[in-house]
C-alpha positions in Angstrom: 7.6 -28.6 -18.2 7.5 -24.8 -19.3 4.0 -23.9 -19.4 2.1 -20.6 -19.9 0.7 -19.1 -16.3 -2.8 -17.6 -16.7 -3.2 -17.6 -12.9 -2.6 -14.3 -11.8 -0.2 -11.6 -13.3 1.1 -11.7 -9.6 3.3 -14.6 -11.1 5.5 -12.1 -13.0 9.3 -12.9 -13.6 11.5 -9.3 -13.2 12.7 -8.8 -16.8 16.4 -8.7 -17.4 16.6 -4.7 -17.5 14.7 -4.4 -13.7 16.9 -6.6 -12.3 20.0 -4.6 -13.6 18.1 -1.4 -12.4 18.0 -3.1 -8.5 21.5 -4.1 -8.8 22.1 -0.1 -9.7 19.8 1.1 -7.2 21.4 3.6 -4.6 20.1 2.8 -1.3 20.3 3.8 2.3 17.9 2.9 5.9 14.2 3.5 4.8 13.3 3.1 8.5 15.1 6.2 8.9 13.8 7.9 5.8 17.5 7.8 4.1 16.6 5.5 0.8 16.7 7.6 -1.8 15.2 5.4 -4.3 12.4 4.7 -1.7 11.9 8.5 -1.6 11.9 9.0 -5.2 9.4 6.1 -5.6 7.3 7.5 -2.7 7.3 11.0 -4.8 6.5 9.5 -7.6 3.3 7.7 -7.1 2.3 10.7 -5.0 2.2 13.1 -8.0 0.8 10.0 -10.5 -2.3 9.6 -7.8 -2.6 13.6 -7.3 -1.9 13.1 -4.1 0.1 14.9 -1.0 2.7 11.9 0.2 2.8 8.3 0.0 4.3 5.2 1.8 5.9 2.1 0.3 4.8 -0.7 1.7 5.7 -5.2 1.2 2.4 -6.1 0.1 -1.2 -4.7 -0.9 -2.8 -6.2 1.8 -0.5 -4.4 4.3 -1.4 -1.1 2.3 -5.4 -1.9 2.4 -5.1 -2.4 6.3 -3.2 0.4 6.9 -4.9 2.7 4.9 -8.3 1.4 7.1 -6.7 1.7 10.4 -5.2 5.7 9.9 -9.3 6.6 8.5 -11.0 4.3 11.4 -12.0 3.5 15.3 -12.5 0.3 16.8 -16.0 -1.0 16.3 -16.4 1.3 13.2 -18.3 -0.2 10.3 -16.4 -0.2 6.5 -19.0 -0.7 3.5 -17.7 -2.4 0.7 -18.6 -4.2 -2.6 -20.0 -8.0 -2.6 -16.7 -9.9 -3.4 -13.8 -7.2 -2.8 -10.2 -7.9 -1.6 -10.3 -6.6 2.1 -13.3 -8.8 2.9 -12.8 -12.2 0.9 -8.9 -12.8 0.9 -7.1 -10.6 3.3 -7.7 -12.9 6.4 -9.9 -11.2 8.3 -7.3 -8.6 8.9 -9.7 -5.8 9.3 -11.3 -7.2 12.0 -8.3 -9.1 13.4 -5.9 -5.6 13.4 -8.2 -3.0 13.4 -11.6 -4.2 15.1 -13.8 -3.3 11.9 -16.5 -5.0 10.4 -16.8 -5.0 6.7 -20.2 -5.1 5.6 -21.4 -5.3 1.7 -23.7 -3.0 0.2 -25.0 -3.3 -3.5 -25.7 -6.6 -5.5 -23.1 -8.2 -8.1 -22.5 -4.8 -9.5 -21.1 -1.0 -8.1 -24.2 -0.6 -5.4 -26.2 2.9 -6.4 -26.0 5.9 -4.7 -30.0 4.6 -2.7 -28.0 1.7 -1.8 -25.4 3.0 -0.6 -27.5 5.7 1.8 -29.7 3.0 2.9 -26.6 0.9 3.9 -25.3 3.7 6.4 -26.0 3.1 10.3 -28.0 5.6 12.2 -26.4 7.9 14.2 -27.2 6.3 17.1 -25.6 4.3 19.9 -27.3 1.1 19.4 -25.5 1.0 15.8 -21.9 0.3 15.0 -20.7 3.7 13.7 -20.4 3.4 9.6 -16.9 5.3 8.9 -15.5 4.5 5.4 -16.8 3.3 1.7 -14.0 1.3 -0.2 -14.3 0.4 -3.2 -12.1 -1.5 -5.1 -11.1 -0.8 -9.0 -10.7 -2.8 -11.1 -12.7 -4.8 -9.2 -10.9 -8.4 -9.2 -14.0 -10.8 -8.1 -15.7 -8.8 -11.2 -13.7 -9.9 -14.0 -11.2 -6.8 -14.1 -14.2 -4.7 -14.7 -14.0 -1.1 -14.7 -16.2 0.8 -12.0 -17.2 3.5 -14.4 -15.6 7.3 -13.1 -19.2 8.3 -12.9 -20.4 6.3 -10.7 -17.7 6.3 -8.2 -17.9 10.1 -8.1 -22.3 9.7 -7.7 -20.8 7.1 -4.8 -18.5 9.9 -2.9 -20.7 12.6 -3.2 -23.3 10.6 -0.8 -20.6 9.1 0.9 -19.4 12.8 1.7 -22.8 13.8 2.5 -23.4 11.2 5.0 -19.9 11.7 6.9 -17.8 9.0 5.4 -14.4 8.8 4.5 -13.4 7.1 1.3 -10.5 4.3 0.4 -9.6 2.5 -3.1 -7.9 -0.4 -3.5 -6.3 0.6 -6.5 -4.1 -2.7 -6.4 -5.1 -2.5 -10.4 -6.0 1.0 -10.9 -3.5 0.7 -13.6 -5.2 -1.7 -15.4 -8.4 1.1 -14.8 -6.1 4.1 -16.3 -5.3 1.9 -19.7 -8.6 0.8 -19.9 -10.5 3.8 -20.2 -7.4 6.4 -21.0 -8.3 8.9 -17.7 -5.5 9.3 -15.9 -4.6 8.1 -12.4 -5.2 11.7 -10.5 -8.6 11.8 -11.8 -9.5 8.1 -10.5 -7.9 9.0 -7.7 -9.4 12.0 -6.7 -12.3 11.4 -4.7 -10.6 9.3 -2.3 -8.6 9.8 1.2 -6.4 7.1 0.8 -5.6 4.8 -1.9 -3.4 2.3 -2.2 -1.5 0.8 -5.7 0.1 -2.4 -6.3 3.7 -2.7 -8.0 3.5 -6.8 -8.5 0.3 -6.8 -10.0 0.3 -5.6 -14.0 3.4 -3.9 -13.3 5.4 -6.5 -13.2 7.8 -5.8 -10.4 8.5 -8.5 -7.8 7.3 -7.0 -4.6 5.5 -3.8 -3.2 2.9 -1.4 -2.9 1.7 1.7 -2.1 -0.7 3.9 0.1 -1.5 7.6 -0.6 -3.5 10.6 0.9 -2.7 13.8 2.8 0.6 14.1 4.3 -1.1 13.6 8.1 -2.3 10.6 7.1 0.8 9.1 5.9 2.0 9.6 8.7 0.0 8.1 10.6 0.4 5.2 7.9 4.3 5.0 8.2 3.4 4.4 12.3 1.6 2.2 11.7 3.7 0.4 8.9 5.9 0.3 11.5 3.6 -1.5 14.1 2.7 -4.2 11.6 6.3 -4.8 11.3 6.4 -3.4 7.4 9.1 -1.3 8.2 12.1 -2.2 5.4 16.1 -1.2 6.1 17.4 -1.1 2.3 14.2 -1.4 0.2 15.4 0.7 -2.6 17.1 -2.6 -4.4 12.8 -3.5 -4.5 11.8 0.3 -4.6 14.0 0.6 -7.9 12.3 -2.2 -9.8 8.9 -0.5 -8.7 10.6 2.8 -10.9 11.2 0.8 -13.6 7.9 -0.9 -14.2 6.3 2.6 -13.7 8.3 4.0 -16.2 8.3 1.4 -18.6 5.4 -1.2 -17.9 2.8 1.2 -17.2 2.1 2.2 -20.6 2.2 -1.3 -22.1 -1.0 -2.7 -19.9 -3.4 -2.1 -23.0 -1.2 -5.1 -24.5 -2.3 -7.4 -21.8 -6.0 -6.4 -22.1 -6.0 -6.7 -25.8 -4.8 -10.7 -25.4 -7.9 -11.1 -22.9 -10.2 -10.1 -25.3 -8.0 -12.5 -28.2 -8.3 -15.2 -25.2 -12.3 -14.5 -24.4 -13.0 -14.4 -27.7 -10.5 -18.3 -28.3 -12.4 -20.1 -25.3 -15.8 -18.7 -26.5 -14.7 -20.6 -29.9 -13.4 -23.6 -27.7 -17.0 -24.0 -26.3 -15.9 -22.0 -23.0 -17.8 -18.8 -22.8 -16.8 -15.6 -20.7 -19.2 -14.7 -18.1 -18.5 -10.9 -19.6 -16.5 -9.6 -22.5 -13.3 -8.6 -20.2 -12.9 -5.3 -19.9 -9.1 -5.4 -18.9 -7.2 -8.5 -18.1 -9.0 -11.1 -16.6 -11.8 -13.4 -18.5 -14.0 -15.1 -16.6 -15.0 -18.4 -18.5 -17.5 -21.2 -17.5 -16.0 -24.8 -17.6 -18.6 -27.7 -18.3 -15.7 -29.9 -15.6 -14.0 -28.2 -12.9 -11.9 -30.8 -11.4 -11.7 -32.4 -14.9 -11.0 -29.3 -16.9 -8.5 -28.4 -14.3 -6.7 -31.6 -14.3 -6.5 -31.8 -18.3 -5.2 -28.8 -18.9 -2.5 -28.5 -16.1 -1.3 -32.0 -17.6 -1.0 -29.9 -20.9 1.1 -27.2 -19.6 -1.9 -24.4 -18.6 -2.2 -23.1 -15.2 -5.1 -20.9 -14.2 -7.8 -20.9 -11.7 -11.2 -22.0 -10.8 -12.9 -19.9 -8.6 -15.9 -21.2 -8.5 -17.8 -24.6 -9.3 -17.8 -24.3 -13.5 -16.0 -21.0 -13.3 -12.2 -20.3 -14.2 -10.1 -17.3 -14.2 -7.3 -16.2 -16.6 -5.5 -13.4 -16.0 -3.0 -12.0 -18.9 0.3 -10.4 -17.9 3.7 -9.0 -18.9 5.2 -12.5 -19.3 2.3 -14.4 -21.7 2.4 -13.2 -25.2 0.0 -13.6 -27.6 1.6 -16.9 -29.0 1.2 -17.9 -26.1 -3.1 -16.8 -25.4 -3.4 -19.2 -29.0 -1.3 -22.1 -27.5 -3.6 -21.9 -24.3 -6.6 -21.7 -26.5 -5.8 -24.8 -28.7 -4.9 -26.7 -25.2 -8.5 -25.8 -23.6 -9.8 -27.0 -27.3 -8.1 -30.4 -26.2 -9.3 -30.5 -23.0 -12.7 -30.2 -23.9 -12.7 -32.9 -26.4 -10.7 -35.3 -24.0 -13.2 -34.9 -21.6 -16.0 -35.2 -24.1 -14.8 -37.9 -25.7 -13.3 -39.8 -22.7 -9.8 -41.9 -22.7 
């Protein structure tokens, strides 16, 4: 049955017009640095982020770990929001690759600049040394919500003053850019290293990227290679990554405007957002999680739970909004199956 996938906009399609730009797409060794749609990709993101040099890479967890191995040491301590990628579903990677521990600082919300000073180690050898603040924007365990430009700048200026270095997964910071019409450089800008995802709200099938000085790309594309991320003829993927850059970038407010059509639906269907959604995810309570999940999967839904009584929707390049009204009359039905009973 054809359904309509609220699960993640990883679950994108390619649209007829990528695919026909990676059948185009001139390519050569990237291992070597001869790809010149790699290269052109690579200079592109660079200049959108503001930044030196950048480094495709297969996935955004491979850019995250990277970007935290080139800024770290063994033993080093990374502070990071309650929630975020890098600590909850990249496997433990930091500590399994790198030898870091990840430890939270702040509450639900962006931690203030106190908390953040509080959370840094002494200077002294009894302590783990604390060597990076990442945060990550828009933050996905949040609800796609917007860390305000504000406070992440009040956030590097301590982090500065206290010695740290600074990464963002940015695997949204598209979604961040629409959202609140400041452009990439300037989100991008107090950071070392960031890293961007292409299969996210973007649409393309496969990629990301990390960016900072040209040193520390470098040190990135070493290390790319160590984790065995090194590509031979990645422009046929590189090219689809131009493509959504150049023509799905722009079209993101879409997607967040059918959250807030879909918030507002469930909050009618007797499923209410934890939060007005801010970009393109809507967190909504269920009164059923197994039940909920099973009645409206049967009905041709898929999205997530990801938490007892709490589901996640995420809106995307391939769900229209015919298609945020036919989910919302399907939850309506779920409801009053389970309600009512059989």
């Amino acid at each position: 049955m054809t359904g309509i996938d609220l699960r993640s906009d990883t679950v994108t399609k390619p649209t007829p017009a990528m695919r026909e730009a990676m059948a185009r797409a001139e390519v050569g060794d990237d291992v070597y640095g001869e790809d010149p749609t790699v290269n052109r990709l690579e200079e592109r993101v660079a200049g959108l982020l503001g930044k030196e040099a950048a480094l495709f890479v297969p996935s955004g967890t491979m850019g995250n770990q990277i970007a935290l191995r080139a800024l770290t040491h063994h033993g080093d301590v990374v502070l990071a929001t309650p929630g975020c990628h890098i600590l909850r579903y990249e496997s433990g990677a930091a500590a399994a690759h790198s030898g870091l521990q990840i430890e939270t600082v702040g509450g639900e919300g962006t931690p203030s600049p106190d908390e953040l000073r509080a959370a840094v180690h002494p200077s002294e050898y009894h302590f783990a040394p604390t060597s990076v603040l990442a945060l990550e924007n828009t933050h996905n365990a949040a609800g796609g919500r917007v860390i305000p430009l504000a406070c992440v700048k009040a956030l590097a200026e301590v982090a500065r003053e206290r010695g740290l270095r600074l990464h963002l997964d940015g695997a949204r910071l598209w979604n961040a850019a629409a959202a609140s019409a400041i452009p990439e450089t300037e989100w991008a800008a107090p950071f070392d290293m960031v890293s961007v995802c292409l299969s996210k709200g973007l649409g393309a099938p496969v990629g990301s990227l990390v960016c900072g000085e040209r040193a520390l790309v470098q040190r990135a594309r070493r290390l790319r290679k160590m984790l065995g991320g090194g590509m031979r003829q990645a422009g046929i993927l590189a090219a689809a990554g131009l493509f959504a850059l150049e023509h799905h970038r722009m079209r993101l407010v879409d997607d967040h405007a059918h959250a807030a059509r879909l918030a507002d639906g469930l909050a009618a269907a007797g499923l209410p957002p934890l939060a007005a959604p801010e970009t393109n995810i809507v967190l909504f309570r269920v009164p059923d999680t197994m039940g909920f999940l099973r009645e409206t999967r049967a009905r041709g839904v898929l999205w997530n739970p990801v938490r007892e009584g709490v589901f996640r929707a995420v809106t995307h390049l391939d769900v229209s909004a015919a298609d945020v009204d036919a989910a919302v009359a399907i939850a309506s039905e779920a409801v009053r199956a389970l309600r009512d009973g059989p």
